[in-house]
C-alpha positions in Angstrom: 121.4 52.4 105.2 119.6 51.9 108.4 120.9 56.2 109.8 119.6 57.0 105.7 116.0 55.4 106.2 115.8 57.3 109.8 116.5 60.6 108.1 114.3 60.2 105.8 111.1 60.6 108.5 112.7 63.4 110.4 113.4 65.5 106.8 109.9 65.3 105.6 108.7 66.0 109.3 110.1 69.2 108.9 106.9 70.1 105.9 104.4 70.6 108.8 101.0 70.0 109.8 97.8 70.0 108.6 94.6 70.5 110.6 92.9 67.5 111.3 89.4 69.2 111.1 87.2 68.3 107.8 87.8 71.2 105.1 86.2 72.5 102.7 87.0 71.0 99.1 90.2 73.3 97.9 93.6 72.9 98.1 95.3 75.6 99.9 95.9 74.2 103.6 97.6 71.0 101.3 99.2 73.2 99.6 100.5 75.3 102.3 102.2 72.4 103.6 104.8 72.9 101.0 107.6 75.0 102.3 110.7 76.2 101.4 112.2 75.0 104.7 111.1 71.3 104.2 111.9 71.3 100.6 115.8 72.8 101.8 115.9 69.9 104.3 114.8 67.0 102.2 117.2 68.1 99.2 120.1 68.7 101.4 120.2 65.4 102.2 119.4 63.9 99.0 122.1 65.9 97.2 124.8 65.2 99.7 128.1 63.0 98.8 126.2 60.2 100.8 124.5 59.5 97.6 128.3 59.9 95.1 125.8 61.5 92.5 123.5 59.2 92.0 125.0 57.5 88.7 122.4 55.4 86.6 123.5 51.5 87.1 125.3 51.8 90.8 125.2 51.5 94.3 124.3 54.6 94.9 121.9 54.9 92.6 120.3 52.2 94.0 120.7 53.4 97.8 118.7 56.7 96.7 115.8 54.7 94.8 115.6 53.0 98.7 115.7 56.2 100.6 113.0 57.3 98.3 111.0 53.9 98.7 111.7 54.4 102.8 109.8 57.6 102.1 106.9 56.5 100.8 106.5 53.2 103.2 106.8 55.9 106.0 103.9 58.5 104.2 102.1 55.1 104.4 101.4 55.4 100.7 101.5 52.1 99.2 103.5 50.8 96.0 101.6 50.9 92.7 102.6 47.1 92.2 102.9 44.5 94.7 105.8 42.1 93.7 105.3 39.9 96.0 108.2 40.8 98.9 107.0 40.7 102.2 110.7 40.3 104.0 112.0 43.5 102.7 108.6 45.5 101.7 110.3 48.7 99.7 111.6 46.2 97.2 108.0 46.3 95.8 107.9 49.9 95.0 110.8 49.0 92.3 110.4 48.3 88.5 113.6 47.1 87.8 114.6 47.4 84.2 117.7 47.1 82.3 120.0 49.3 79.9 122.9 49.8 77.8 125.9 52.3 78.8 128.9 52.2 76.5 128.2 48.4 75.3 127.5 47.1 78.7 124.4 46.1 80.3 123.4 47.6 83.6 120.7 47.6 86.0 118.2 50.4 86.9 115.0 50.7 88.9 112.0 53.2 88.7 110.3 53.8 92.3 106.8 54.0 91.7 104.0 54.7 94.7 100.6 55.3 94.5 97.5 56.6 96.0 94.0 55.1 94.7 91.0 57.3 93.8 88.1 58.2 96.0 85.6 58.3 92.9 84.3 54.6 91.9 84.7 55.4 88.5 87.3 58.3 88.1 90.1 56.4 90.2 89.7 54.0 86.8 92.5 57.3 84.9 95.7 58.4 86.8 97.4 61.5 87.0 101.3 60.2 87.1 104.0 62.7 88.3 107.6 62.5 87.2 110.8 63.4 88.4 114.1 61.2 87.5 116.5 60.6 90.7 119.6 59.2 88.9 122.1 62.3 88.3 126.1 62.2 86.9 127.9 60.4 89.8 131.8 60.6 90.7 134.4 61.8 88.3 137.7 60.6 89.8 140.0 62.6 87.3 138.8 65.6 89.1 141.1 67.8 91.4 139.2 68.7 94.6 135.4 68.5 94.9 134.5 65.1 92.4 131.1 64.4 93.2 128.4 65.6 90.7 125.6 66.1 93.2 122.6 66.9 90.8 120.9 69.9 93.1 118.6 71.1 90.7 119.2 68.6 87.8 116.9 66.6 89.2 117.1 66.5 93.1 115.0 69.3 93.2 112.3 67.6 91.2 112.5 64.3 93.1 112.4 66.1 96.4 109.2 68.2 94.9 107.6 65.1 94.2 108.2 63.6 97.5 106.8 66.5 99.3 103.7 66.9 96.9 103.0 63.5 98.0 103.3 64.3 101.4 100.3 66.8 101.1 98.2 64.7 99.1 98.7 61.8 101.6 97.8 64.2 104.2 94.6 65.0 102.4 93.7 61.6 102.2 94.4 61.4 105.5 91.6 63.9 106.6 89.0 62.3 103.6 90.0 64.7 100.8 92.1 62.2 98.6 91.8 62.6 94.7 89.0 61.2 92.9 91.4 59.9 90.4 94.3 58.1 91.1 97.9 59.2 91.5 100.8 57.7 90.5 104.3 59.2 92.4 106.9 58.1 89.2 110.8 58.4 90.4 112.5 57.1 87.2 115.9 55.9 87.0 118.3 56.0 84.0 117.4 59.0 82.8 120.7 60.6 82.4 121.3 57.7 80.4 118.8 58.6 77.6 115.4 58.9 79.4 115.6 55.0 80.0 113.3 55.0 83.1 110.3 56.6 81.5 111.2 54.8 78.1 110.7 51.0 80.0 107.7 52.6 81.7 105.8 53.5 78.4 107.3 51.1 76.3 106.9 47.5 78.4 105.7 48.0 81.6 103.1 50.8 81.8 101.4 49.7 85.3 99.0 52.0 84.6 97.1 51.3 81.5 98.2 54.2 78.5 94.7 54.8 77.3 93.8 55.8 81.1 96.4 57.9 82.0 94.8 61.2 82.0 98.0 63.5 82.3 101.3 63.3 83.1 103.2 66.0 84.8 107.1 65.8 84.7 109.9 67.8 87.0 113.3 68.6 86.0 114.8 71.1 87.2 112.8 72.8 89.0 115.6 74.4 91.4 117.9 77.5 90.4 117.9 80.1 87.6 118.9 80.3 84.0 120.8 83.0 84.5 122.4 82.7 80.5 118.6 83.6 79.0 116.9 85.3 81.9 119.5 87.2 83.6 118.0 88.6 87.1 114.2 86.9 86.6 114.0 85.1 90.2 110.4 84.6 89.4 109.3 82.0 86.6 109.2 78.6 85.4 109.7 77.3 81.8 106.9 74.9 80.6 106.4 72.7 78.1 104.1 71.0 76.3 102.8 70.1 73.3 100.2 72.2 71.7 97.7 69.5 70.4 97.3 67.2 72.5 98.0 69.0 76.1 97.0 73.1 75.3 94.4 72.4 78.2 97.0 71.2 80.9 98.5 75.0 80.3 95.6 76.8 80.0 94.6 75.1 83.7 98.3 76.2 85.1 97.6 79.8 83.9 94.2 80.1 85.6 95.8 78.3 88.8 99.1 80.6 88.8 96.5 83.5 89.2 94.0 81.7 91.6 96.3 80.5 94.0 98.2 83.9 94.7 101.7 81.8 93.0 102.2 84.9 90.2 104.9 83.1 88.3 106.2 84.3 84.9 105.3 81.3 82.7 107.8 80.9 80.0 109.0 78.3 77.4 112.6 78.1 76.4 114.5 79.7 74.2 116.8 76.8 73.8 113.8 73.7 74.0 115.5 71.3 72.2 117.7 71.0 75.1 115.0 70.1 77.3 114.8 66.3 76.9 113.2 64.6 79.5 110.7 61.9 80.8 107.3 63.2 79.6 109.0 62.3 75.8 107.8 58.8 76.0 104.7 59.8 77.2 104.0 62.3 74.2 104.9 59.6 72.0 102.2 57.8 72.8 99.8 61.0 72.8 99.2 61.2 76.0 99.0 64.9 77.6 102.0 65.6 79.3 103.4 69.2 80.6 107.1 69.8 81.4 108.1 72.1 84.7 111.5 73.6 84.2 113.5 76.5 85.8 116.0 76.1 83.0 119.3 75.1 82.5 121.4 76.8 85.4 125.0 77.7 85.4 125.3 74.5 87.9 124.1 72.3 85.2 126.1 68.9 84.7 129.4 70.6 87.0 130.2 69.6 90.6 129.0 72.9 91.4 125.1 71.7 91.4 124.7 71.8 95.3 121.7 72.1 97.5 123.0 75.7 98.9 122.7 77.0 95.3 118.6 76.5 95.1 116.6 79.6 95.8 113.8 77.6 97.9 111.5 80.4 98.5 111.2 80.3 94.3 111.4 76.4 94.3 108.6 76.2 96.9 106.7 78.3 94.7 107.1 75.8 91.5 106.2 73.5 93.5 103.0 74.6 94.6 102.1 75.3 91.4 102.8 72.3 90.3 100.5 70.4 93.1 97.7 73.2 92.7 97.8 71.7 88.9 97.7 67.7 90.0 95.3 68.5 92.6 92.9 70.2 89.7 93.5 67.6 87.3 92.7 65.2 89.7 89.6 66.1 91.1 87.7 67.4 88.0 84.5 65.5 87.3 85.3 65.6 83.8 88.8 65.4 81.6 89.1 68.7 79.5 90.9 67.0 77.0 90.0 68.1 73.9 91.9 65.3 72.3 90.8 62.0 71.4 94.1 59.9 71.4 91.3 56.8 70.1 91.0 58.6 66.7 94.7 57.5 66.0 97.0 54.3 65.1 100.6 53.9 65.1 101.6 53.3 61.2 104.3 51.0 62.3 106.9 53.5 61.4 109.5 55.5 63.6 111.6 58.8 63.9 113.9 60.6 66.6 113.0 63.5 68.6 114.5 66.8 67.4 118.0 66.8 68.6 120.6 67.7 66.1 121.6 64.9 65.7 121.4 64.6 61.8 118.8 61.5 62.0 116.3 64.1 62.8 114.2 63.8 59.6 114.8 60.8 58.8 111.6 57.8 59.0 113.0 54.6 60.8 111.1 51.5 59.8 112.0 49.7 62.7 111.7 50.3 66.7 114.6 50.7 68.7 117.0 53.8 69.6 118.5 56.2 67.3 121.9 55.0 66.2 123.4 58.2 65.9 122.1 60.0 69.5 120.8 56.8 71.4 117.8 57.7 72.0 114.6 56.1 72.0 113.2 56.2 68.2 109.2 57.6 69.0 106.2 55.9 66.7 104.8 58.1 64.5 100.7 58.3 64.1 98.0 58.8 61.5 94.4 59.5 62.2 91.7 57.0 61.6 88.7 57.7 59.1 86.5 57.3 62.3 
């Protein structure tokens, strides 16, 4: 554990320097920070067999959410939660939460970390970003390689949101920090039926619902779908849902043209595939926008490694993707056109499109879905306010 911790300083090293001098208030020398070479580096490591794919409920799970934790001790960014552990101080970045896998219980852990606004009353909302770190783990029956290292699905996301945190805690560093807060979400579990961001939402939100001002989830964000795009090395998929989070789009279509990025922005042809942690979130009407570069030919084999990511491409996601939580927050005032207060939960429930054949059907009760096990979502109704 000890070499793993060490490499964890020299990899994110490797994203360079900023100038120390006071800047002018934009984002581009944060931005810049982000590089291809770093983001290769960092996800090398986190997608080697040192990890044994990252399974939901083991060791190695476990040993990742500490190298991640390591990370953030070392960006001196704080957890978003003290629990009270001074001998071993990355224990406090963990929400440990609990879940079932094939009738047995088994243990989990979100990493959460955390940087506070500068603004006295805009650091009151957060702008959380999301990326699970759990991937498939070891499949013994296999002849030859056995380790499902999860590459793009979702060490290219986790890696993304290490590095974006890097930059902001860089501008901090040199008194540009966010106005509003930030919280760095590494959920666990999610593999396992989005079970992470699920516990998050659902009975521990450390940062209160009603002020979360967006949420911004990565998964995927390495590789190509080469089955629906064959030879486009330059998009992303997002998604999002139209009435409550049509602004977070519109801002990464005036950024992707701002900041020189020029990606194609695209949504799915196959969406309903795309289940992810910004679900929970949406189910509780918060705005949420989804990052993806799709699902690649890699995705779920042994074959998703770190030398199949295009990082030039990855690095430019990723930039996008901080250009939009830098934007979000800083602004002076939430373009939300949506008024989540005008809304109640009717006390009844129903599962996410899936296919599963419970799709239309109104659950009366909370819980998961007993025919996909997933998380059953509340369902709303306006107020006469």
């Amino acid at each position: 554990m000890k070499n793993i911790v060490a490499l964890s300083f020299v990899l994110l090293m490797t994203t360079g320097a900023c100038s120390q001098e006071k800047l002018p208030a934009n984002m581009k020398p944060y931005m810049d920070i982000i590089s291809p070479t770093g983001l290769s580096s960092t996800l090398h490591f986190l997608a080697s067999d040192n990890f044994e794919g990252r399974l939901a409920g083991t060791k190695y799970e476990r040993l990742a959410a500490e190298y991640l934790a390591s990370c953030y001790e070392w960006m001196e960014i704080p957890p978003a939660k003290y629990n009270g552990d001074d001998k071993n101080p990355i224990e406090n970045y963990f929400q440990p939460f609990h879940f079932i896998r094939n009738q047995k219980n088994e243990s989990s852990q979100n990493v959460i970390a955390f940087i506070e606004g500068s603004d006295p009353k805009l650091k009151k909302e957060a702008v959380i970003l999301i990326a699970h770190y759990d991937h498939l783990g070891k499949d013994t029956s296999h002849t030859g390689d056995q380790i499902f290292n999860g590459a793009a699905d979702d060490g290219s996301g986790t890696v993304a949101l290490l590095h974006i945190a890097k930059s902001f805690a860089e501008a901090k560093k040199n008194g540009m920090g966010p106005k509003r807060s930030i919280l760095f979400l590494h959920t666990g579990a999610e593999e396992a039926g989005v079970k992470g961001s699920t516990y998050y939402v659902n009975y521990d939100p450390i940062w209160p619902l009603e002020e979360t001002a967006a949420v911004i989830n990565m998964d995927g964000v390495g590789g190509f779908d080469q089955a629906n795009l064959p030879g486009n090395t330059n998009y992303v998929y997002l998604l999002h849902a139209d009435s409550t989070s049509a602004h977070l789009f519109e801002k990464v279509k005036q950024l992707n043209s701002s900041a020189g990025i020029n990606l194609d922005l695209l949504y799915p042809k196959n969406a309903a595939r795309f289940r992810s942690d910004n679900e929970p979130f949406e189910a509780h009407l918060i705005p949420a926008i989804y990052f993806s570069s799709g699902l690649t030919e890699h995705y779920h084999k042994v074959s998703d490694e770190a030398s199949t990511i295009d990082y030039g491409h990855m690095a430019k996601v990723v930039k996008l993707v901080f250009s939009l939580s830098w934007e979000l927050s800083n602004l002076t005032k939430n373009e939300s056109k949506f008024n989540r207060a005008l809304y109640k939960k009717s006390g009844q429930y129903y599962c996410r499109p899936c296919g599963c054949g419970k799709d239309n059907i109104v659950f009366e009760k909370a819980g998961v879905c007993d025919a996909c096990n997933m998380q059953l979502f509340p369902m709303w109704v306006k107020t006469s306010k």
